[in-house]
Jmol script that loads the backbone (N, CA, C; Angstrom):
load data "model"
ATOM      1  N   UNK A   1      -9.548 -31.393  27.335  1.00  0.00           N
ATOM      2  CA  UNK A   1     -10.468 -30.902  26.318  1.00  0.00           C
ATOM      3  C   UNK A   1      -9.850 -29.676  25.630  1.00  0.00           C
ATOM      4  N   UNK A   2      -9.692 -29.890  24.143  1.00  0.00           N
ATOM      5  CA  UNK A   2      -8.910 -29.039  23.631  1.00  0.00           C
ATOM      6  C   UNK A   2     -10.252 -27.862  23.063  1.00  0.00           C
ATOM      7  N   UNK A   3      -9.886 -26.689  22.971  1.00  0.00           N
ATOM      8  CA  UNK A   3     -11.206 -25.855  22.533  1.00  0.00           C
ATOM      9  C   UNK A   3     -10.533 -24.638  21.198  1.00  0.00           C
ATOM     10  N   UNK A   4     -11.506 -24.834  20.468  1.00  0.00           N
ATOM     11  CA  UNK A   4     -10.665 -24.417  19.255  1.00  0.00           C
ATOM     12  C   UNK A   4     -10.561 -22.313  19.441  1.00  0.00           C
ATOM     13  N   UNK A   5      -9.819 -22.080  18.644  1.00  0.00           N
ATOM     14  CA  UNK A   5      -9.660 -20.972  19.087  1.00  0.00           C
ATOM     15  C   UNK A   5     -10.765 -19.653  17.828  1.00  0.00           C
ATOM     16  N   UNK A   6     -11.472 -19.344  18.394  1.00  0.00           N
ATOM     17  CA  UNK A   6     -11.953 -18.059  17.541  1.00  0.00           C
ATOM     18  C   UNK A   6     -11.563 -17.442  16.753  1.00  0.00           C
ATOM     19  N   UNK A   7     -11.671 -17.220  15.339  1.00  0.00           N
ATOM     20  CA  UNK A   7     -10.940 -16.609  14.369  1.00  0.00           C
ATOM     21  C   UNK A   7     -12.390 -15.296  14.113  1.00  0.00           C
ATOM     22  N   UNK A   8     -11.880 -13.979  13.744  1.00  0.00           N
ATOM     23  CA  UNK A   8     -12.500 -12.876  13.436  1.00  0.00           C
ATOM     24  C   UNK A   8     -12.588 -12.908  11.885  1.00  0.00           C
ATOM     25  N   UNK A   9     -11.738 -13.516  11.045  1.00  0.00           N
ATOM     26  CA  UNK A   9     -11.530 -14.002   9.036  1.00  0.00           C
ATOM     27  C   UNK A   9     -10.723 -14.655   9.415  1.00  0.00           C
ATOM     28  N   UNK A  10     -11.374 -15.937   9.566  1.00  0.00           N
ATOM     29  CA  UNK A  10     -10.024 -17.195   9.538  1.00  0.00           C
ATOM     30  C   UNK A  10      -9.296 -17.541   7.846  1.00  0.00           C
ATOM     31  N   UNK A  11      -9.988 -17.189   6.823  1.00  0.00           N
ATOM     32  CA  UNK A  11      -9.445 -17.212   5.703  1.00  0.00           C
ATOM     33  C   UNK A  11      -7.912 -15.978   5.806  1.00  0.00           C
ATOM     34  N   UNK A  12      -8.221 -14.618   6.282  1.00  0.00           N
ATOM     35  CA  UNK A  12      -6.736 -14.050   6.855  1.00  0.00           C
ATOM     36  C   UNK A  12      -6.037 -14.470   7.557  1.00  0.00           C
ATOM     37  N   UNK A  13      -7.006 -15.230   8.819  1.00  0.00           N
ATOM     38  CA  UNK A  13      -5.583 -15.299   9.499  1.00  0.00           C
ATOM     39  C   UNK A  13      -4.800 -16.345   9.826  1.00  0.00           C
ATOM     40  N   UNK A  14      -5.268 -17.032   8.827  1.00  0.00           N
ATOM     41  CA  UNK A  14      -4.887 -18.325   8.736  1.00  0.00           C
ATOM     42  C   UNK A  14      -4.277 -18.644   6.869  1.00  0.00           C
ATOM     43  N   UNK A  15      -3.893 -17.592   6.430  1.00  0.00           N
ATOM     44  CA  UNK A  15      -3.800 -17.169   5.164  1.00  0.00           C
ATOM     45  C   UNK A  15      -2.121 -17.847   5.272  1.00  0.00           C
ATOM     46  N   UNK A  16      -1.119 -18.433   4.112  1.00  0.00           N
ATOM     47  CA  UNK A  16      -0.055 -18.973   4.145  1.00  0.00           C
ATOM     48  C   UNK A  16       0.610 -17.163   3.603  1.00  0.00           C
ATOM     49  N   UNK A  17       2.068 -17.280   4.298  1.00  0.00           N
ATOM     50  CA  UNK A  17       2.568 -16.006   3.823  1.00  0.00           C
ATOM     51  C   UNK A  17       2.758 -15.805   2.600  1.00  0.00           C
ATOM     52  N   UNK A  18       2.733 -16.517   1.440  1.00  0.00           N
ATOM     53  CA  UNK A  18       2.215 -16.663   0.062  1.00  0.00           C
ATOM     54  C   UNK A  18       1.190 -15.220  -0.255  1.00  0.00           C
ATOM     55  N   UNK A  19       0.203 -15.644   0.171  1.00  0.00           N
ATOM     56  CA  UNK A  19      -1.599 -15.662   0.406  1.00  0.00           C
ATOM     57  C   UNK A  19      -1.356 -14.371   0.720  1.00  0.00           C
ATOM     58  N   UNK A  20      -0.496 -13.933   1.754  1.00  0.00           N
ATOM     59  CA  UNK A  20      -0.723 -12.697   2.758  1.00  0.00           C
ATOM     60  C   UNK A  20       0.187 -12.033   1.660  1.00  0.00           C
ATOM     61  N   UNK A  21       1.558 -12.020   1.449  1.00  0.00           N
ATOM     62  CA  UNK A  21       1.920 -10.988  -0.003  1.00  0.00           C
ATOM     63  C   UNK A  21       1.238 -10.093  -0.835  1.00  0.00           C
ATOM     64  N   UNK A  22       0.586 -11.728  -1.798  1.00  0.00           N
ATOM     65  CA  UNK A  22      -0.219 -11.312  -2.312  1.00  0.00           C
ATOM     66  C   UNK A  22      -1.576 -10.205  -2.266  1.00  0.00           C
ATOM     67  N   UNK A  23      -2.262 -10.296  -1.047  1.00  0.00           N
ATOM     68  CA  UNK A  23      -3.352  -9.502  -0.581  1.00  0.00           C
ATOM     69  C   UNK A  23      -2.346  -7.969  -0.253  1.00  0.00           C
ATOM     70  N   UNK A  24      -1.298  -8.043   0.055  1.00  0.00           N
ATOM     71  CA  UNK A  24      -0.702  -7.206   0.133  1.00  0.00           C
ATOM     72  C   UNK A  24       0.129  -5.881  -0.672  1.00  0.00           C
ATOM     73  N   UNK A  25       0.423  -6.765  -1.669  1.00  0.00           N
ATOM     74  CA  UNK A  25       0.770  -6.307  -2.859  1.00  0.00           C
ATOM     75  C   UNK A  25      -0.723  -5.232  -3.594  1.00  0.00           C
ATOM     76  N   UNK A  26      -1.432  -6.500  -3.934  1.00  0.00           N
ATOM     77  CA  UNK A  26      -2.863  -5.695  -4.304  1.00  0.00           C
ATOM     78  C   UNK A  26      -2.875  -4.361  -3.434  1.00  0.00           C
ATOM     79  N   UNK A  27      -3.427  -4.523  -2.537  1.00  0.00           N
ATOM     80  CA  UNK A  27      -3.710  -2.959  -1.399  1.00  0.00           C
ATOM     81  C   UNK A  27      -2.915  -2.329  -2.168  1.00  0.00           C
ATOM     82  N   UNK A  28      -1.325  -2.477  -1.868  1.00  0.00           N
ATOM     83  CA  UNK A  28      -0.356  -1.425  -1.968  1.00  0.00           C
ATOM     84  C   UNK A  28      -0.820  -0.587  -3.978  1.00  0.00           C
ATOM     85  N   UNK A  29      -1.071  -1.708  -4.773  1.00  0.00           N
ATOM     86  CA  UNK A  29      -1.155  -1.303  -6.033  1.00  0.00           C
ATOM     87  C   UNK A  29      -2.693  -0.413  -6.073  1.00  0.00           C
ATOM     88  N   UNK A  30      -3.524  -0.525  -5.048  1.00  0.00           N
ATOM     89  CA  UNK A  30      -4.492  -0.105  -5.271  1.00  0.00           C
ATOM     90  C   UNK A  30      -4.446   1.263  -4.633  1.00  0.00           C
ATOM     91  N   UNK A  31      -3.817   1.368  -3.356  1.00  0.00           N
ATOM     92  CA  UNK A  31      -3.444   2.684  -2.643  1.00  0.00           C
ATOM     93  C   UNK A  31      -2.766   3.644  -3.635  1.00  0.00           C
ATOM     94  N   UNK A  32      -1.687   3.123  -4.118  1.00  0.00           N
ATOM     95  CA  UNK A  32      -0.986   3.943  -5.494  1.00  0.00           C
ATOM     96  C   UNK A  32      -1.750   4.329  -6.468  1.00  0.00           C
ATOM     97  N   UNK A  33      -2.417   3.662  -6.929  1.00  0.00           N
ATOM     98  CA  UNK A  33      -3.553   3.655  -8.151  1.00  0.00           C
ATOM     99  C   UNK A  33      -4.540   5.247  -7.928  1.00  0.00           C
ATOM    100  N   UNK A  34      -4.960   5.036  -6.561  1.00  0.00           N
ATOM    101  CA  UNK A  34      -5.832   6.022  -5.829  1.00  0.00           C
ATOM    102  C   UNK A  34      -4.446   7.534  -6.294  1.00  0.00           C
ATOM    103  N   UNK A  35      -3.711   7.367  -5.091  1.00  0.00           N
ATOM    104  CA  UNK A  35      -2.914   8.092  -4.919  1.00  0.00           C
ATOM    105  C   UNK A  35      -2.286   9.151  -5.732  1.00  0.00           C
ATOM    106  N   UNK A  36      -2.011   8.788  -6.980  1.00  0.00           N
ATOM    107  CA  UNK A  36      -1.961   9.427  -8.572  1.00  0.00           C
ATOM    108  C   UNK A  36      -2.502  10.066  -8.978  1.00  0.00           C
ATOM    109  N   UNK A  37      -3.352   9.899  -8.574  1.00  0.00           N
ATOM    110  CA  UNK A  37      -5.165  11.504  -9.045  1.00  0.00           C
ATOM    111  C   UNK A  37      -5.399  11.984  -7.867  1.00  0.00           C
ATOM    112  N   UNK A  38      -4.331  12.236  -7.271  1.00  0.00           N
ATOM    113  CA  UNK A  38      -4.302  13.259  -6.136  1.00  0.00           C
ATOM    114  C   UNK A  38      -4.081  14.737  -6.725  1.00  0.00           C
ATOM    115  N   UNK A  39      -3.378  15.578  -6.546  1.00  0.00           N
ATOM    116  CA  UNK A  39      -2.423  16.289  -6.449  1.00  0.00           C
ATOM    117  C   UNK A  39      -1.399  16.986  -6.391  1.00  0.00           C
ATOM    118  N   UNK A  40      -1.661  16.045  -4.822  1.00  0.00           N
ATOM    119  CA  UNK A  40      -0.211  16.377  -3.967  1.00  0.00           C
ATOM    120  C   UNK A  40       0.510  15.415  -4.551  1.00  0.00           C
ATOM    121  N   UNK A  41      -0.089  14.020  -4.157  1.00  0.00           N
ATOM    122  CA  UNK A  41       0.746  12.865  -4.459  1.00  0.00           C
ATOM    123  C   UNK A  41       0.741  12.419  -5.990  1.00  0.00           C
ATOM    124  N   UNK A  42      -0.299  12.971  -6.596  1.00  0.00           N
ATOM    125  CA  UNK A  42       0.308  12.469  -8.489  1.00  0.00           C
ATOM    126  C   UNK A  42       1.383  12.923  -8.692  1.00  0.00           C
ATOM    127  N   UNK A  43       2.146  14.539  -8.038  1.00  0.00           N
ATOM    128  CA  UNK A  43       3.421  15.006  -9.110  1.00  0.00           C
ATOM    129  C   UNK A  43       4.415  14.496  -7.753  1.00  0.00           C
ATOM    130  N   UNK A  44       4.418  13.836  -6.832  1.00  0.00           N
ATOM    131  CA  UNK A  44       5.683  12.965  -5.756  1.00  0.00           C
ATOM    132  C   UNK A  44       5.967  11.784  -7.028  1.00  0.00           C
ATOM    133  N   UNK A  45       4.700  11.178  -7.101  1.00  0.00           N
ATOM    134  CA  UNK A  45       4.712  10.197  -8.112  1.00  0.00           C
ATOM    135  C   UNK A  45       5.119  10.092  -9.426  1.00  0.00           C
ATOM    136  N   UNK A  46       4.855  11.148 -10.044  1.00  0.00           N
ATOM    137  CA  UNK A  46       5.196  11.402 -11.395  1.00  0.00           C
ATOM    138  C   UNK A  46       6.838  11.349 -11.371  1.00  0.00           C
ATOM    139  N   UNK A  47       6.799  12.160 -10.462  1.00  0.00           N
ATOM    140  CA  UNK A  47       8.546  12.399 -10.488  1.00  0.00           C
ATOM    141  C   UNK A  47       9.554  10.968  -9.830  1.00  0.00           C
ATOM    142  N   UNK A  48       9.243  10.200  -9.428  1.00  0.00           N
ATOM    143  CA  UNK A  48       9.711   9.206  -9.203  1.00  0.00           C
ATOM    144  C   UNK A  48       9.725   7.916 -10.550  1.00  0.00           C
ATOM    145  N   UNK A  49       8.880   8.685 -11.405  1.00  0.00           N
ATOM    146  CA  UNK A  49       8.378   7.427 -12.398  1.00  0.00           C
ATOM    147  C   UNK A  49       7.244   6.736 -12.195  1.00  0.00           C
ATOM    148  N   UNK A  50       6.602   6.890 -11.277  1.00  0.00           N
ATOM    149  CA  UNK A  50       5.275   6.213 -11.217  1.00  0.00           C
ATOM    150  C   UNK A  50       4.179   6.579 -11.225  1.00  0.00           C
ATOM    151  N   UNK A  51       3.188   5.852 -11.931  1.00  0.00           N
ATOM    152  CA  UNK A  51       2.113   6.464 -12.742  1.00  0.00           C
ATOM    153  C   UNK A  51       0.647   5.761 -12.666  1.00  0.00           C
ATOM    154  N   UNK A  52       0.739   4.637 -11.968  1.00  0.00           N
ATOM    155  CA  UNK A  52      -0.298   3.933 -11.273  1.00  0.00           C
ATOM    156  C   UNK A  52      -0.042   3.103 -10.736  1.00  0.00           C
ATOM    157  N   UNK A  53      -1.238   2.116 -10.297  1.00  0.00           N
ATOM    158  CA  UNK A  53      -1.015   0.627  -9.931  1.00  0.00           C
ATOM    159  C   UNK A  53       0.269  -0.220 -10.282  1.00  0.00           C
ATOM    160  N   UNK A  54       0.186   0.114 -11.615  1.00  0.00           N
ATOM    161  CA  UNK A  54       1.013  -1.082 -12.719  1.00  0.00           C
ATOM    162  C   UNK A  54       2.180  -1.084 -12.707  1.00  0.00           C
ATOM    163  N   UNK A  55       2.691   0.726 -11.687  1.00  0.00           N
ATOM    164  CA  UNK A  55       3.917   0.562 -12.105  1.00  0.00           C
ATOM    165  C   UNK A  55       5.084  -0.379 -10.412  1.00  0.00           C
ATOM    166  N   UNK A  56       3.771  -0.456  -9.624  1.00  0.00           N
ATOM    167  CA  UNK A  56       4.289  -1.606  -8.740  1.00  0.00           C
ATOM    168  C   UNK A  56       4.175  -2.853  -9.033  1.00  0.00           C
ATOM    169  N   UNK A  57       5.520  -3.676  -8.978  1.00  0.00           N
ATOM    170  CA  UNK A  57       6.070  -4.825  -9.113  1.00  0.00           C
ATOM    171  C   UNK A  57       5.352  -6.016  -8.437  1.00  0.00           C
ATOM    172  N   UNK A  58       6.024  -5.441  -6.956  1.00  0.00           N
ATOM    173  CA  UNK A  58       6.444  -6.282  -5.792  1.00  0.00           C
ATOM    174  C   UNK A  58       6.584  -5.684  -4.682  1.00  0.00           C
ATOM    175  N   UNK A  59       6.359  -6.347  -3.848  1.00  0.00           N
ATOM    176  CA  UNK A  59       5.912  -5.364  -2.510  1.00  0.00           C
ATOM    177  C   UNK A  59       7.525  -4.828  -2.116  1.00  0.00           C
ATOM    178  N   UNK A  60       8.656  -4.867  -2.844  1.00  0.00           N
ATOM    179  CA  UNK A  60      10.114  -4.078  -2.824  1.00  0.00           C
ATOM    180  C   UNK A  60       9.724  -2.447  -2.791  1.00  0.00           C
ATOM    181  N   UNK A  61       8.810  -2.602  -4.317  1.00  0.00           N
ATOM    182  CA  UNK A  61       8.937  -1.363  -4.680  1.00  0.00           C
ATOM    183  C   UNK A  61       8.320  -0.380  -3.636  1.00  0.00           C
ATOM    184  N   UNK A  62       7.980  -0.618  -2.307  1.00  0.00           N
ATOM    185  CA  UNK A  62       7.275  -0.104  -1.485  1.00  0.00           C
ATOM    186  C   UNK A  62       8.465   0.979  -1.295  1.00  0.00           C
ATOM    187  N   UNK A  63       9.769   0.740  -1.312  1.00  0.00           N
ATOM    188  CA  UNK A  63      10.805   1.651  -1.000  1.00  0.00           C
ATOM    189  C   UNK A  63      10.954   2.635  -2.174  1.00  0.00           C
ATOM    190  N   UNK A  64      10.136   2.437  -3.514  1.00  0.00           N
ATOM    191  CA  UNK A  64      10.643   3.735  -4.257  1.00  0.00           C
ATOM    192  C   UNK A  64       9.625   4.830  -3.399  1.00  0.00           C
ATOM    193  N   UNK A  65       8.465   4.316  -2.881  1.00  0.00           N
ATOM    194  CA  UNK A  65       7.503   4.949  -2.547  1.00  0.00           C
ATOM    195  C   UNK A  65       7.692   6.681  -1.703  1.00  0.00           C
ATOM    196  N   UNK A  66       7.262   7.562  -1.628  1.00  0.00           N
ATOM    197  CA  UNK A  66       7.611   8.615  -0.909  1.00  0.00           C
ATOM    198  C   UNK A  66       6.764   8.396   0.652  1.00  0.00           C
ATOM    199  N   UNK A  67       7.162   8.740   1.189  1.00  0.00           N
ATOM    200  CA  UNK A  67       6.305   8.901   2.300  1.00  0.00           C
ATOM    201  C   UNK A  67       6.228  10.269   3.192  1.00  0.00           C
ATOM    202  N   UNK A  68       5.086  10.496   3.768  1.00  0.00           N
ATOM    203  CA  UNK A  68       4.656  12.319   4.350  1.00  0.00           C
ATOM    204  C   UNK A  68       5.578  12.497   5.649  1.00  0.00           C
ATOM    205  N   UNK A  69       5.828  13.368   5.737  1.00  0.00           N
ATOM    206  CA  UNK A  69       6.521  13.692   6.531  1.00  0.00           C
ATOM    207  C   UNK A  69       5.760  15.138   7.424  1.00  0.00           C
ATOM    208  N   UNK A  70       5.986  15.237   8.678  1.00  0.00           N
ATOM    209  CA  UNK A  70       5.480  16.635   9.156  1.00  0.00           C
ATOM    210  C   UNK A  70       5.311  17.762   8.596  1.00  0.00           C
ATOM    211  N   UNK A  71       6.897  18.163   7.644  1.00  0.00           N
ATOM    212  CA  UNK A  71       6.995  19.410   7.087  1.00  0.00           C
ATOM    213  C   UNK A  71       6.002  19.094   6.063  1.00  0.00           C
ATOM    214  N   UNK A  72       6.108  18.113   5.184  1.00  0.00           N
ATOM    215  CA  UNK A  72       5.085  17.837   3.424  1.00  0.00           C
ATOM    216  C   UNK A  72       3.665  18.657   4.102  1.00  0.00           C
ATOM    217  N   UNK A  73       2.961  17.967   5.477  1.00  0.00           N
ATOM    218  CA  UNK A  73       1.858  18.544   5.757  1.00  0.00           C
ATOM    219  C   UNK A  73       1.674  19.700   6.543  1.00  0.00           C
ATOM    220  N   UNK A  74       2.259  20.293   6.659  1.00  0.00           N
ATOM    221  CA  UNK A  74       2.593  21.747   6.722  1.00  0.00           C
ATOM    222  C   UNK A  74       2.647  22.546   5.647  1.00  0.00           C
ATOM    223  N   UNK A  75       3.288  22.049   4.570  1.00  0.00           N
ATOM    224  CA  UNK A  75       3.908  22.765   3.546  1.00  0.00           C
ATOM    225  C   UNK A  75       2.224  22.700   2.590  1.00  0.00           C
ATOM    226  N   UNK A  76       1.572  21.777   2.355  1.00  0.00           N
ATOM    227  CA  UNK A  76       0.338  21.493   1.644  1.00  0.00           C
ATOM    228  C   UNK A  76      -0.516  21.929   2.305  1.00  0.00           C
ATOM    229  N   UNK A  77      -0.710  22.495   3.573  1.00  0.00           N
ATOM    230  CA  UNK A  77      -1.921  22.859   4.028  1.00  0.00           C
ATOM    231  C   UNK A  77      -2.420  24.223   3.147  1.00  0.00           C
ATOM    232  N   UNK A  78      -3.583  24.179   3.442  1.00  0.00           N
ATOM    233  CA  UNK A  78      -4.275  25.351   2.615  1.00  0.00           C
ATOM    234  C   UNK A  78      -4.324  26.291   3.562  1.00  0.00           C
TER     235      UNK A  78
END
end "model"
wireframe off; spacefill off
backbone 0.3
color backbone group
């Protein structure tokens, strides 16, 4: 007796890696999007060339991306 297995969003997790990119990509364009009317992170951004959502491609461009480091949150604390 075979017993099927429990899915928590079987539409995720059962998503083709196509499917999963895609959902992926979005986030990332939407995290950036956010990210830009920061601050801290609009002038990381600015200075890299990027200026919202739009200006991610493809989930590549995840590498122009900056990322925080210990000192950044040290250095920004109030």
């Amino acid at each position: 007796m075979e017993r099927e297995i429990p899915f928590w969003d079987r539409n995720v997790e059962t998503a083709s890696r196509k499917e999963i990119e895609e959902i992926q990509l979005q986030k990332l364009k939407s995290t950036v999007e956010q990210a830009v009317h920061t601050s801290y992170y609009g002038e990381r951004l600015k200075k890299l060339g990027i200026t919202g959502g739009h200006s991610i491609k493809s989930l590549a461009d995840l590498q122009r991306l900056p990322f925080t480091t210990k000192s950044d949150l040290r250095e920004a604390y109030p």
